[in-house]
N, CA, C and O atoms as CSV, one atom per row, in Angstrom:
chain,resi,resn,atom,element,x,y,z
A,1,UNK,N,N,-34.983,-23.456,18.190
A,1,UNK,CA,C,-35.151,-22.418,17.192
A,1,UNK,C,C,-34.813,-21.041,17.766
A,1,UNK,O,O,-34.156,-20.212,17.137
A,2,UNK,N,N,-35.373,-20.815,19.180
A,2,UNK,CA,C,-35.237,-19.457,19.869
A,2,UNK,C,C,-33.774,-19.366,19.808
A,2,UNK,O,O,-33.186,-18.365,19.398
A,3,UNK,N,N,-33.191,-20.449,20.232
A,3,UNK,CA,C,-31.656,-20.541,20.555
A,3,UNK,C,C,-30.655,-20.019,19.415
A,3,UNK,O,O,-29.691,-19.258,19.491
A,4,UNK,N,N,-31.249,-20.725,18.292
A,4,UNK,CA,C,-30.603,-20.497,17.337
A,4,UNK,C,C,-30.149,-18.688,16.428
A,4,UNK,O,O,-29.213,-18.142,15.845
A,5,UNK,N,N,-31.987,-18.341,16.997
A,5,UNK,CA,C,-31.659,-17.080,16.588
A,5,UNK,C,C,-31.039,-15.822,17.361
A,5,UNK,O,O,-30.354,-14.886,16.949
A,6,UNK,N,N,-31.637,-16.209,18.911
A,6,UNK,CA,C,-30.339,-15.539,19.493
A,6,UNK,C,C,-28.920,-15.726,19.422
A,6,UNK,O,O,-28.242,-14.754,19.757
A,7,UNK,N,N,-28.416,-16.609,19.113
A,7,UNK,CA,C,-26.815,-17.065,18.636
A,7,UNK,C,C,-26.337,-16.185,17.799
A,7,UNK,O,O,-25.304,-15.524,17.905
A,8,UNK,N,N,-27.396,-16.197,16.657
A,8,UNK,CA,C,-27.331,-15.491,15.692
A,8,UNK,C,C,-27.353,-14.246,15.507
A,8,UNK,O,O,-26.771,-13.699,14.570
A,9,UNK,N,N,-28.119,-13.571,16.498
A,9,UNK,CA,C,-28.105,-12.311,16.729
A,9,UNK,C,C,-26.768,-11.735,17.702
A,9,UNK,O,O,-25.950,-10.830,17.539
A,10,UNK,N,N,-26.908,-12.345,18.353
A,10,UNK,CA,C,-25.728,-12.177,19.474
A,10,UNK,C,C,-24.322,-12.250,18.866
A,10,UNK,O,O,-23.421,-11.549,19.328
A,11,UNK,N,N,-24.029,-13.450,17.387
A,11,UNK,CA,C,-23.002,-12.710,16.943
A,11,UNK,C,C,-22.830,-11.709,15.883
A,11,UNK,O,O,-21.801,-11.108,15.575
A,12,UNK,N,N,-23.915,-11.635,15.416
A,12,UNK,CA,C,-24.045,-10.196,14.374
A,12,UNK,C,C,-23.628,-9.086,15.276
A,12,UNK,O,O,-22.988,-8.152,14.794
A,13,UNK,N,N,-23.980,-9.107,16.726
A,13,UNK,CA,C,-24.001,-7.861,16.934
A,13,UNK,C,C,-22.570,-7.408,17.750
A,13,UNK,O,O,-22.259,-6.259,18.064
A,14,UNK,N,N,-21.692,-8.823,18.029
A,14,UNK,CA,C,-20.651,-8.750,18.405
A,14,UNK,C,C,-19.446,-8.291,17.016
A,14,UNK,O,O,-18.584,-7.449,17.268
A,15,UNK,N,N,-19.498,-8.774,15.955
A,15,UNK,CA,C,-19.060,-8.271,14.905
A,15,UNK,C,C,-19.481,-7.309,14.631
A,15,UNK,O,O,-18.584,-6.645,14.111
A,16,UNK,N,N,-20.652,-6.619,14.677
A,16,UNK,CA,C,-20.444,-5.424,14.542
A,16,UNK,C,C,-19.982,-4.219,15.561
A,16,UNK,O,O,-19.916,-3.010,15.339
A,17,UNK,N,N,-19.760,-4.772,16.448
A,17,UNK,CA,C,-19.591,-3.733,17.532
A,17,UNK,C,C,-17.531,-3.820,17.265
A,17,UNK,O,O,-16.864,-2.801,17.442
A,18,UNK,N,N,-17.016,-4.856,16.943
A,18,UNK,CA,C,-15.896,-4.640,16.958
A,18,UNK,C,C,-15.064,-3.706,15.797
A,18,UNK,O,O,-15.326,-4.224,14.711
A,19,UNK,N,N,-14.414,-2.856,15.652
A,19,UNK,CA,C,-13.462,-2.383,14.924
A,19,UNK,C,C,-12.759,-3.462,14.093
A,19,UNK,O,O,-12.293,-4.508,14.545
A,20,UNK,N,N,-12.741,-2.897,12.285
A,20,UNK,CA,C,-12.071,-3.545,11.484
A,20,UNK,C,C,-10.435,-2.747,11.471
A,20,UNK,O,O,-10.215,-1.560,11.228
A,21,UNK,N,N,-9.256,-4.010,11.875
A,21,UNK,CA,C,-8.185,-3.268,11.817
A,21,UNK,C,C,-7.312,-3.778,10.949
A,21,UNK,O,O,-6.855,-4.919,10.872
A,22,UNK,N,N,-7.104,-2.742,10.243
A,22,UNK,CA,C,-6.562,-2.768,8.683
A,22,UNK,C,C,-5.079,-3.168,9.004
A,22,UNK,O,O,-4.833,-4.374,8.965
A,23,UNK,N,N,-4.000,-2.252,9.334
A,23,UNK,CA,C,-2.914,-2.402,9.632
A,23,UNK,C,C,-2.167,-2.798,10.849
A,23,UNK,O,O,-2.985,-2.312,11.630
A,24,UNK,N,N,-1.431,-3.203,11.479
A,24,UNK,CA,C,-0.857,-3.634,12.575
A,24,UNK,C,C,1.023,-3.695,12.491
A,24,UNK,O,O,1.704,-4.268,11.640
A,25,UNK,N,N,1.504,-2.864,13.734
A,25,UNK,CA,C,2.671,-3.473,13.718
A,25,UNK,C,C,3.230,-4.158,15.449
A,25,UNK,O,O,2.585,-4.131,16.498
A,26,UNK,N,N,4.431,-4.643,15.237
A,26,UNK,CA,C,4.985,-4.669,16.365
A,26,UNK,C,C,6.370,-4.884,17.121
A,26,UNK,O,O,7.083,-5.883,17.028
A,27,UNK,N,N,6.607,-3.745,17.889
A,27,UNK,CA,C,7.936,-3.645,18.205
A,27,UNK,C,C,8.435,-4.327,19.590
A,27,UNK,O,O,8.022,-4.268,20.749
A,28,UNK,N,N,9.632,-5.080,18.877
A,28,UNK,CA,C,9.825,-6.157,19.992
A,28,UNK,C,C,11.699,-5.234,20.922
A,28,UNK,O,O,12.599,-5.874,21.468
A,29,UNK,N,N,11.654,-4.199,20.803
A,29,UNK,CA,C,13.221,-3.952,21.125
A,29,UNK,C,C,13.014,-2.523,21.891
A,29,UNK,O,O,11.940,-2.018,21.563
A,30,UNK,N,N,13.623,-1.881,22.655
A,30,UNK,CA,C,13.323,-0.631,22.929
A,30,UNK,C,C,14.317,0.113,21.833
A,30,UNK,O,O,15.359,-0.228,21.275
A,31,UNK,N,N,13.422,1.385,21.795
A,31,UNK,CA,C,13.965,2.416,20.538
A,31,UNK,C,C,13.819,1.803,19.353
A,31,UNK,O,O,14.139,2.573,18.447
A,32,UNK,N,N,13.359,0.398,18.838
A,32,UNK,CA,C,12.883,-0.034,17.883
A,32,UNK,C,C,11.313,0.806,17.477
A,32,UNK,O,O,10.205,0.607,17.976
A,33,UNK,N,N,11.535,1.344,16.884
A,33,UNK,CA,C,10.056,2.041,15.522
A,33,UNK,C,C,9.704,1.358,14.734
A,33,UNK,O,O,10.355,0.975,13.762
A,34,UNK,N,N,8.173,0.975,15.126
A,34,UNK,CA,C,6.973,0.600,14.222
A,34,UNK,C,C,6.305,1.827,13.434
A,34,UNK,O,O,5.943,2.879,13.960
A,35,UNK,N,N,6.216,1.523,12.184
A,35,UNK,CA,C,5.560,2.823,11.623
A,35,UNK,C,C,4.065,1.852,10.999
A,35,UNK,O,O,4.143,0.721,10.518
A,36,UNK,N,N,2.595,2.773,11.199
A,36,UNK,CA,C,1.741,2.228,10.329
A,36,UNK,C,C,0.709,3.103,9.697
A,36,UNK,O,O,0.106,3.598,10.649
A,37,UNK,N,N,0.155,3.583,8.503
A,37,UNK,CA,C,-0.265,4.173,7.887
A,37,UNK,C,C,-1.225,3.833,7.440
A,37,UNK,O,O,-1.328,2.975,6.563
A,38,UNK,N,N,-2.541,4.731,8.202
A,38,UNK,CA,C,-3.882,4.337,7.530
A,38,UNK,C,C,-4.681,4.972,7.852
A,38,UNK,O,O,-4.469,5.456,8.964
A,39,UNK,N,N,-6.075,5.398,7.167
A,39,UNK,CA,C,-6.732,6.352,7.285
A,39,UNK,C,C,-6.066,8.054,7.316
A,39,UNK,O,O,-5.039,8.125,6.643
A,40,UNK,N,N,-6.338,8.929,7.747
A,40,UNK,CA,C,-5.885,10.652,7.413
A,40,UNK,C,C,-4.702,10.543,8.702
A,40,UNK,O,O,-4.563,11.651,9.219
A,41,UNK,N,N,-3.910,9.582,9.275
A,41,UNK,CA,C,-2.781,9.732,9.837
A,41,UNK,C,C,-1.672,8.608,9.824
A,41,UNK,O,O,-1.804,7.384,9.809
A,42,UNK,N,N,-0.600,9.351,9.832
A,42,UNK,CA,C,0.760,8.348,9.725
A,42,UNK,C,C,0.758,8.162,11.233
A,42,UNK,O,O,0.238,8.987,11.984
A,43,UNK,N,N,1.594,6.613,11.816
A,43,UNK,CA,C,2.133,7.253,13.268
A,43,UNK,C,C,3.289,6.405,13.431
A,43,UNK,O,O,3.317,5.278,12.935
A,44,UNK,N,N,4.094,6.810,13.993
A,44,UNK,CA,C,5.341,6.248,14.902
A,44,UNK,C,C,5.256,5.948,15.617
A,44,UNK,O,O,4.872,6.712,16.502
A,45,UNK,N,N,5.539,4.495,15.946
A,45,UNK,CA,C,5.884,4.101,17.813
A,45,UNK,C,C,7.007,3.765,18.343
A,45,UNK,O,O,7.857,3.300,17.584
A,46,UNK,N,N,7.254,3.876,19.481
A,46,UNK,CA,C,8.668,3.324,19.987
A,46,UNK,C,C,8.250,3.451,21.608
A,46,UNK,O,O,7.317,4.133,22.032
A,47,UNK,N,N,9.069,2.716,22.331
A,47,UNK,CA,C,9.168,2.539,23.522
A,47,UNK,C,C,10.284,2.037,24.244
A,47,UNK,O,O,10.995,1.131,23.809
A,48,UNK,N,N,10.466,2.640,25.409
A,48,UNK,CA,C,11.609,2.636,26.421
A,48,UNK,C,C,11.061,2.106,27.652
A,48,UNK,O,O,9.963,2.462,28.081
A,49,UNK,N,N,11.968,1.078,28.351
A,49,UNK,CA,C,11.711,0.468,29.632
A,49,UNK,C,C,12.222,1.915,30.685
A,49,UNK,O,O,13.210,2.632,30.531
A,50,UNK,N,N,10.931,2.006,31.964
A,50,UNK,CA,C,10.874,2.838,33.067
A,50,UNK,C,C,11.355,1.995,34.412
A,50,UNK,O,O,12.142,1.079,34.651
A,51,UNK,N,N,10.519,2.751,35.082
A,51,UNK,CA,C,10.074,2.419,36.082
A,51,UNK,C,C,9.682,0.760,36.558
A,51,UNK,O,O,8.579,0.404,36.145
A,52,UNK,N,N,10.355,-0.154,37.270
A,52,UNK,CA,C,9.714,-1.634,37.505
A,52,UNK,C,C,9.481,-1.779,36.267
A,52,UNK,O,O,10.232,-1.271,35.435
A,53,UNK,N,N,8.120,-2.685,35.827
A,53,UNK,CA,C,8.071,-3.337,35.278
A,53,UNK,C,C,7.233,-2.551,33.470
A,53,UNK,O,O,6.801,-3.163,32.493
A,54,UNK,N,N,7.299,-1.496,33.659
A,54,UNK,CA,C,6.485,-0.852,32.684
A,54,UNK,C,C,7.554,-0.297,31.747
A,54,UNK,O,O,8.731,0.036,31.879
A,55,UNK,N,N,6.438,-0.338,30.482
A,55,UNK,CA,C,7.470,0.270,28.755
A,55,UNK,C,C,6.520,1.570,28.747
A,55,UNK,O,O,5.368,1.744,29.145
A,56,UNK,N,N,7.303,2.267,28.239
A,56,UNK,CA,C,6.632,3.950,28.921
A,56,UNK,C,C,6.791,3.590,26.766
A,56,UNK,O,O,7.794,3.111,26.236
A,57,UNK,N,N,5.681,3.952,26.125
A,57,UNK,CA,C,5.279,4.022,24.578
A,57,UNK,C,C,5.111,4.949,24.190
A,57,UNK,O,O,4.141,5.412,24.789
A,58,UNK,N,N,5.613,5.900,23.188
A,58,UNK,CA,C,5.399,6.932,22.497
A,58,UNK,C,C,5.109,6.657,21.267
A,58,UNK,O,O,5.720,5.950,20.465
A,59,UNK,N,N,3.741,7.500,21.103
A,59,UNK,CA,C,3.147,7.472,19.909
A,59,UNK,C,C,3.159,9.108,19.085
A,59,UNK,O,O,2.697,10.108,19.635
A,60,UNK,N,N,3.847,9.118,17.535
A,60,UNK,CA,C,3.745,10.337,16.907
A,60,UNK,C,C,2.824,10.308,15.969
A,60,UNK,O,O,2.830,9.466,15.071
A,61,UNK,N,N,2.034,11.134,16.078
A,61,UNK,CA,C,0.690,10.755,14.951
A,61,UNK,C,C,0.961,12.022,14.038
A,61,UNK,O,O,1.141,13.008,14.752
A,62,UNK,N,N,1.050,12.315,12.654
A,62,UNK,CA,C,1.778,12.969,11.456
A,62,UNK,C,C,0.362,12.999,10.398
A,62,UNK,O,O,0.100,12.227,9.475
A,63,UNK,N,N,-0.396,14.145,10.890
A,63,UNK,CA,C,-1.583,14.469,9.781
A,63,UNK,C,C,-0.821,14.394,8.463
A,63,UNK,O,O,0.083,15.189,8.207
A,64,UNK,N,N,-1.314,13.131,7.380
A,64,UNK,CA,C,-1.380,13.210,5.896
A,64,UNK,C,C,-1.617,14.399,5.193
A,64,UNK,O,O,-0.869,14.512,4.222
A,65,UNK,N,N,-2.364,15.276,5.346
A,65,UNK,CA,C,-2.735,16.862,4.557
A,65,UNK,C,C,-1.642,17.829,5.463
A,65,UNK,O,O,-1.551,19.008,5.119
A,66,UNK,N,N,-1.119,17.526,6.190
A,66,UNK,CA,C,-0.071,18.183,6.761
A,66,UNK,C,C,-0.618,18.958,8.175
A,66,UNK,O,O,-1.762,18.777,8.594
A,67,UNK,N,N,0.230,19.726,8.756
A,67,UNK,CA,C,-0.507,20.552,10.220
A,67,UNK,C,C,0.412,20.024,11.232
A,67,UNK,O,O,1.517,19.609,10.881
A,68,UNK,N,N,0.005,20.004,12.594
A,68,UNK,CA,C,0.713,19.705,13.661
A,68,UNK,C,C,0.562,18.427,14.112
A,68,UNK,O,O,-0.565,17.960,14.271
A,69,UNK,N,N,2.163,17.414,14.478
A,69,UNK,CA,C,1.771,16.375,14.979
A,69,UNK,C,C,1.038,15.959,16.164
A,69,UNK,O,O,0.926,17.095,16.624
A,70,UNK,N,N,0.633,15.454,16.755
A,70,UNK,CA,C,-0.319,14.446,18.075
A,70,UNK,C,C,1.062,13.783,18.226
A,70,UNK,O,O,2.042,13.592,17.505
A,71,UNK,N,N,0.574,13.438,19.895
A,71,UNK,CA,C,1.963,12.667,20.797
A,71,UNK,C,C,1.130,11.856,21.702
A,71,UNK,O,O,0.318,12.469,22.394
A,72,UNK,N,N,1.189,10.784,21.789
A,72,UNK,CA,C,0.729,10.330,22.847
A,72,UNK,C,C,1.584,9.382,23.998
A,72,UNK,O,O,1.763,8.244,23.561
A,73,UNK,N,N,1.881,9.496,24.718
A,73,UNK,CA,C,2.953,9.011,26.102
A,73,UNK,C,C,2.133,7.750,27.133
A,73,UNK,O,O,1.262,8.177,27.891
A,74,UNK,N,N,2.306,6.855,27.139
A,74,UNK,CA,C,1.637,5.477,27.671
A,74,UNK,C,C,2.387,4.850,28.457
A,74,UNK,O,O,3.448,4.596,27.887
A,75,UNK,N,N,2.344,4.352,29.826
A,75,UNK,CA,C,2.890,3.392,30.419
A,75,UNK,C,C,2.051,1.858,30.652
A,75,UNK,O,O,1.151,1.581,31.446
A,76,UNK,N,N,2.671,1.098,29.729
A,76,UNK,CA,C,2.184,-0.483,29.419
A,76,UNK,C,C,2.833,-1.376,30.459
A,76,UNK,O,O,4.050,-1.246,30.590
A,77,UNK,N,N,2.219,-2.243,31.199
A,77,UNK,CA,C,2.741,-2.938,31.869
A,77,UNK,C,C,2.088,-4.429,31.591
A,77,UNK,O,O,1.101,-4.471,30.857
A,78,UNK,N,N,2.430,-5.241,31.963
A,78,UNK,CA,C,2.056,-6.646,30.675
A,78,UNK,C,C,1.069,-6.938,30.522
A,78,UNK,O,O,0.275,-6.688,31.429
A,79,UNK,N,N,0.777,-7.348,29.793
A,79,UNK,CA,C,-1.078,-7.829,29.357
A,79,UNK,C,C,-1.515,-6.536,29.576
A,79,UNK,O,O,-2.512,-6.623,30.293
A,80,UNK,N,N,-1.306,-5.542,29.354
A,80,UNK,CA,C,-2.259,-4.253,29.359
A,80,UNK,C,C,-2.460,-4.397,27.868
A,80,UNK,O,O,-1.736,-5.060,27.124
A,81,UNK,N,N,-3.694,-3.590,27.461
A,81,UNK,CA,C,-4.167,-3.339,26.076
A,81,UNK,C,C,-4.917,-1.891,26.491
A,81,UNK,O,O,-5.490,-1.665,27.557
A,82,UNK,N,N,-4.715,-0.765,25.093
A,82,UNK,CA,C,-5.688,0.150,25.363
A,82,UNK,C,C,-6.221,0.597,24.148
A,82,UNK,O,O,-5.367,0.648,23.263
A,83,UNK,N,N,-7.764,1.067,23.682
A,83,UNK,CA,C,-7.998,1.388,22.285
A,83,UNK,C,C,-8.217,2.758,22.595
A,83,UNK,O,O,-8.476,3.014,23.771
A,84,UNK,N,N,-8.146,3.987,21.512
A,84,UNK,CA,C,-8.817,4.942,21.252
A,84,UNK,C,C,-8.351,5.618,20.090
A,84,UNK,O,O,-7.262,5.319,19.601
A,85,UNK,N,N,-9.246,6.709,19.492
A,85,UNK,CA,C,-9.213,7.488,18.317
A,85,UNK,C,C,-8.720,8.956,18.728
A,85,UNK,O,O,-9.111,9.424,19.797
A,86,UNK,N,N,-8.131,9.461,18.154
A,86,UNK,CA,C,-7.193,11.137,18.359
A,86,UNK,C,C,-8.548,12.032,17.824
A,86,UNK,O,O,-9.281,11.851,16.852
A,87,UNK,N,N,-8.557,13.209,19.028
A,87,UNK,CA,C,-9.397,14.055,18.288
A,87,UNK,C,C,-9.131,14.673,17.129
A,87,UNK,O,O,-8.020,15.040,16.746
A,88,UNK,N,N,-10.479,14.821,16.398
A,88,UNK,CA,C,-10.571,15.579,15.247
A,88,UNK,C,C,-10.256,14.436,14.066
A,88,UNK,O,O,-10.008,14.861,12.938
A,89,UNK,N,N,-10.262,12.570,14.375
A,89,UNK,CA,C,-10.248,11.491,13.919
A,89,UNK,C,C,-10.978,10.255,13.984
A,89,UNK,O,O,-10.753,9.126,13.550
A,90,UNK,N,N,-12.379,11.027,14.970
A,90,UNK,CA,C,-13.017,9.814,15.180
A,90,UNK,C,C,-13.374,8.392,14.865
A,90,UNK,O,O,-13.721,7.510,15.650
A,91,UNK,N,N,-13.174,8.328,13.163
A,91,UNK,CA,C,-13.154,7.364,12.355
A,91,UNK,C,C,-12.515,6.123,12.473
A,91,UNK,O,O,-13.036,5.009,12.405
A,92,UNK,N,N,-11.195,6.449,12.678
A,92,UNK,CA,C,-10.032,5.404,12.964
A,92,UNK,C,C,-9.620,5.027,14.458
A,92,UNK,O,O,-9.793,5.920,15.288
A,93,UNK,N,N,-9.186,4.020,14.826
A,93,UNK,CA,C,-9.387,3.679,16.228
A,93,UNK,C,C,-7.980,3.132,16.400
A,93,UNK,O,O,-7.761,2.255,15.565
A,94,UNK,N,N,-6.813,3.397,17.324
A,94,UNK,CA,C,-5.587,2.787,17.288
A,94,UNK,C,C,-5.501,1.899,18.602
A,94,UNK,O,O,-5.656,2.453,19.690
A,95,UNK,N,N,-5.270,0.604,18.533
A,95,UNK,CA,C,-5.231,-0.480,20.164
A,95,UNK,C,C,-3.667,-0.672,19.984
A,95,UNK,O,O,-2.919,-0.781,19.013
A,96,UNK,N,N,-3.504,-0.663,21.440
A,96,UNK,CA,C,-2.178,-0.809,21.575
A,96,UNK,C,C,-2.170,-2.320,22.632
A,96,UNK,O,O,-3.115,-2.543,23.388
A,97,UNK,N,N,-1.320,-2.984,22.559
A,97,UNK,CA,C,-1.627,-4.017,23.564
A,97,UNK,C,C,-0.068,-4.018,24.042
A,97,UNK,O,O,0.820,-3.367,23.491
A,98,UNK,N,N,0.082,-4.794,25.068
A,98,UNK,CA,C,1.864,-5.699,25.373
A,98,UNK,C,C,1.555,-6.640,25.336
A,98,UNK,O,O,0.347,-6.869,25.291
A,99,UNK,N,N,2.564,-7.752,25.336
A,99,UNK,CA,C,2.603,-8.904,25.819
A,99,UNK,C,C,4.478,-9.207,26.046
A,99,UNK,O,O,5.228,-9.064,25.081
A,100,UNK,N,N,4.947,-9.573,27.258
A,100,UNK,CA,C,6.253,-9.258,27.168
A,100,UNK,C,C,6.582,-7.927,27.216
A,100,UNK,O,O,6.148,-6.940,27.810
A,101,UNK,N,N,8.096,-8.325,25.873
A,101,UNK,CA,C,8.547,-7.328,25.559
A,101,UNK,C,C,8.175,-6.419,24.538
A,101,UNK,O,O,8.699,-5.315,24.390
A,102,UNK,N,N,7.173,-6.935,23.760
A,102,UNK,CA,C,6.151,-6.945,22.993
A,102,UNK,C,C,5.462,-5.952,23.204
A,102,UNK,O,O,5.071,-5.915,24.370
A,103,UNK,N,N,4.908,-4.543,22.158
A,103,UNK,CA,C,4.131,-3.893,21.965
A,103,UNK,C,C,3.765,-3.634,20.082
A,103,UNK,O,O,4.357,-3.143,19.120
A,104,UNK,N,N,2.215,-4.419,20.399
A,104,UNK,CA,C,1.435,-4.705,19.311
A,104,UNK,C,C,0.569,-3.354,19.514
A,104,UNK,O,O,-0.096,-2.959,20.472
A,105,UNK,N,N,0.950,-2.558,17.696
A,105,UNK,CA,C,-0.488,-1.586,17.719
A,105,UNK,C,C,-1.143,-1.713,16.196
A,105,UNK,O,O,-0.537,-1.542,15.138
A,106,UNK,N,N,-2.394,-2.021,16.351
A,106,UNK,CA,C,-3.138,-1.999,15.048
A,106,UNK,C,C,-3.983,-0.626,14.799
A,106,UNK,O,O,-4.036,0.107,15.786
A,107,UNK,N,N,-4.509,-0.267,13.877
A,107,UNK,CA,C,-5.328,0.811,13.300
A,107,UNK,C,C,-6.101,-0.083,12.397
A,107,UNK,O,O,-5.673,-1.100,11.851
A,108,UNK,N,N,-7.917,0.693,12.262
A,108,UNK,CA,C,-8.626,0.351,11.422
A,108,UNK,C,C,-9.389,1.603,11.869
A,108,UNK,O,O,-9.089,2.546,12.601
A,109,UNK,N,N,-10.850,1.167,10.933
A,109,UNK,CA,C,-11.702,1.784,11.374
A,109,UNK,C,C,-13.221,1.372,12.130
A,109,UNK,O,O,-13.895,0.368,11.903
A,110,UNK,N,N,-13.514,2.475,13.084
A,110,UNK,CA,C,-14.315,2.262,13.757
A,110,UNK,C,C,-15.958,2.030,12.770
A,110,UNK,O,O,-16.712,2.791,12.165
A,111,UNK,N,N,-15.920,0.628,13.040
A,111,UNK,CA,C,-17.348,0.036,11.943
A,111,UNK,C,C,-18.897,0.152,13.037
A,111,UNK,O,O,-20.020,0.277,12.547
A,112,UNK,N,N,-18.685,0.092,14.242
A,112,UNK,CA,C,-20.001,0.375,14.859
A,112,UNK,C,C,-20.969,1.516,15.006
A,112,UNK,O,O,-20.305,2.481,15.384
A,113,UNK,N,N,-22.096,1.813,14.895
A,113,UNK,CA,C,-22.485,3.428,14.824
A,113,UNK,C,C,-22.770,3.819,16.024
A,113,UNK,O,O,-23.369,3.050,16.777
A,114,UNK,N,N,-22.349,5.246,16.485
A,114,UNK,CA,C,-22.547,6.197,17.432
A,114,UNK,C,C,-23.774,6.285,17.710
A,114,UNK,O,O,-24.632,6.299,16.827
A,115,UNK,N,N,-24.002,6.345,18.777
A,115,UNK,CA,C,-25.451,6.783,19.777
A,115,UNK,C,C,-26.093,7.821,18.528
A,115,UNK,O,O,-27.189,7.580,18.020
A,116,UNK,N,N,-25.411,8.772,18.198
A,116,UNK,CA,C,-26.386,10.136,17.796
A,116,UNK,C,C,-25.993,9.260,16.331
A,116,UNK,O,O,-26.616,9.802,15.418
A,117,UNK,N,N,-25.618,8.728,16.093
A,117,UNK,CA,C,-25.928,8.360,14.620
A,117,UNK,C,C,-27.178,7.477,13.789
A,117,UNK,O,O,-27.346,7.198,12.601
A,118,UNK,N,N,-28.011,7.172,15.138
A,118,UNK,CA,C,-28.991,5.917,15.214
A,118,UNK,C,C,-30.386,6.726,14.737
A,118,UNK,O,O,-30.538,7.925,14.971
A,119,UNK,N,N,-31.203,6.052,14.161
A,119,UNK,CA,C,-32.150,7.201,13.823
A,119,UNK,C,C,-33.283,6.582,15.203
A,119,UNK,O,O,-33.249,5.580,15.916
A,120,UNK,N,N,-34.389,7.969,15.079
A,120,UNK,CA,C,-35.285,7.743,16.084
A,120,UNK,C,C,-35.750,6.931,16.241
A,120,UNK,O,O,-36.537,6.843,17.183
């Protein structure tokens, strides 16, 4: 019975801790652009082979209400994955992963609550 309800708890709390991700794309070519749109930003990706074995990824993030774009510059080397949200966007969370030649990026939003969001 104990077992059962820790199971149970243990995966409630793993689903909730993970991010729901709405959209996803992925670009298999260099200079090939993934575009995906969701939540208060558009973004562009593309990537170029560097250095050894790494895809150096550029990300253009294009505020919806308009203003100045966000850039973000990444060197992926295989099986790397990385998540985070752009300031002044906390809401939405963008993971980028490789695999290969392969760069997978999804967007959703961040469903778990913040430390200061927890009541006393």
């Amino acid at each position: 019975m104990i077992r059962k309800i820790l199971s149970a708890s243990l995966l409630t709390a793993l689903f909730l801790a993970t991010p729901a991700f709405a959209e996803e794309a992925t670009v298999g070519r260099p200079i090939e652009a993934g575009i995906l749109h969701n939540g208060h930003l558009d973004m562009v990706v593309y990537y170029v082979p560097i250095d050894g074995d790494l895809l150096e990824v550029t990300a253009t993030f294009a505020p919806k209400g308009g203003g100045d774009p966000l850039r973000v510059v990444m060197g992926l080397a295989d099986r790397d994955s990385v998540a985070f949200s752009m300031p002044g966007y906390r809401g939405s969370i963008y993971a980028f992963s490789r695999s290969g030649e392969e760069v997978t990026v999804a967007t959703g939003t961040d469903k778990h609550p913040r430390a200061d969001a927890l009541p006393d």
